[in-house]
C-alpha positions as CSV (number, residue, x, y, z in Angstrom):
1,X,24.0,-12.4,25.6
2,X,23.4,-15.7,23.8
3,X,20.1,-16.1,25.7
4,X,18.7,-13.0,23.9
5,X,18.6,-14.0,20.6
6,X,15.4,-15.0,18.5
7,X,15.8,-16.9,15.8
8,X,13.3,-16.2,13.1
9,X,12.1,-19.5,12.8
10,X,10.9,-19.5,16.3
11,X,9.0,-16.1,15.9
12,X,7.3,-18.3,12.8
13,X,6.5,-20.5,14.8
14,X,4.6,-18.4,17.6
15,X,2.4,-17.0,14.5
16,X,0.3,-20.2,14.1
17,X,-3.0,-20.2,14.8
18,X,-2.9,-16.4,13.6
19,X,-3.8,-14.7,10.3
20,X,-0.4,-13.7,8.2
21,X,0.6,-12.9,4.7
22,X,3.1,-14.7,2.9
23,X,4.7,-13.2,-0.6
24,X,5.8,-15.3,-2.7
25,X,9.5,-15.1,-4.6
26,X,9.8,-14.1,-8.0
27,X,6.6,-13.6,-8.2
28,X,3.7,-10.1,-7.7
29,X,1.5,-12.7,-5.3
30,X,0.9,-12.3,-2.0
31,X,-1.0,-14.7,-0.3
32,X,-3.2,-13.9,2.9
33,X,-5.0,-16.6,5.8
34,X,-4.6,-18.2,9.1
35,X,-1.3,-20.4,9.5
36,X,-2.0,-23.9,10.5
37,X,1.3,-25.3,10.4
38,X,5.1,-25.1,9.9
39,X,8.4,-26.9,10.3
40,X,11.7,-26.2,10.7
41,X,12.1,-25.4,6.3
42,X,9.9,-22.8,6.7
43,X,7.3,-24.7,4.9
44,X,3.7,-23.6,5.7
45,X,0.1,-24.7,5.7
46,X,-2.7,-22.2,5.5
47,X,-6.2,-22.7,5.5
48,X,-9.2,-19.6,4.7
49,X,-6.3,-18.7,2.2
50,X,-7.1,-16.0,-0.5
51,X,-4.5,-15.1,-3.4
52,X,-3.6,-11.2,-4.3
53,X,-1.9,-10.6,-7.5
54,X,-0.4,-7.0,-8.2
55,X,-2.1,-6.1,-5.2
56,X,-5.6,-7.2,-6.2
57,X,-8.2,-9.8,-4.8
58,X,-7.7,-13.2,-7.1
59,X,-8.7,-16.5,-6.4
60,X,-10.1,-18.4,-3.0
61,X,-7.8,-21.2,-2.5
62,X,-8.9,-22.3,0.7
63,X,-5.9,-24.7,2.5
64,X,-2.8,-24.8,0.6
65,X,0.8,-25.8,1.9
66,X,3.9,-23.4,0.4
67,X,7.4,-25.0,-0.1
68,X,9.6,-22.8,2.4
69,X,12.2,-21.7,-0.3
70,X,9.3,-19.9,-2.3
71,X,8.9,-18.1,0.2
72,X,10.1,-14.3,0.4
73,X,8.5,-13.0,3.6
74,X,6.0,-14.0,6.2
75,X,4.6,-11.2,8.7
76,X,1.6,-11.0,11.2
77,X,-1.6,-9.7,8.9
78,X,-2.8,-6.3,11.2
């Protein structure tokens, strides 16, 4: 039963190379753009990243890294 268990980080970790969205904690931004990298404290680089605040299009950032404790969530962008 053990065996069946995925841990989020590993379901993070299957997301790279893939376009995601990460929102950000305590904060209305949400950022969108292809996950280059991340290690096991959830702290991310993204590259082709673009910043939304209050659900509008803000600023090109391009790459960025993101500590892994400001982060709320991280999903798959559809």
């Amino acid at each position: 039963m053990v065996n069946s268990i995925v841990l989020p980080i590993k379901k993070v970790f299957a997301l790279v190379d893939s376009h995601i969205i990460v929102e950000i904690k305590d904060d209305a931004r949400i950022m969108k753009g292809r996950l280059v990298a991340v290690d096991e404290h959830l702290n991310v680089q993204m590259d082709q990243t673009t910043e939304y605040v209050d659900g509008q299009r803000g600023r090109t950032l391009g790459t960025v890294v993101i500590r892994g404790s400001n982060i709320l969530t991280i999903a798959p962008e559809l």
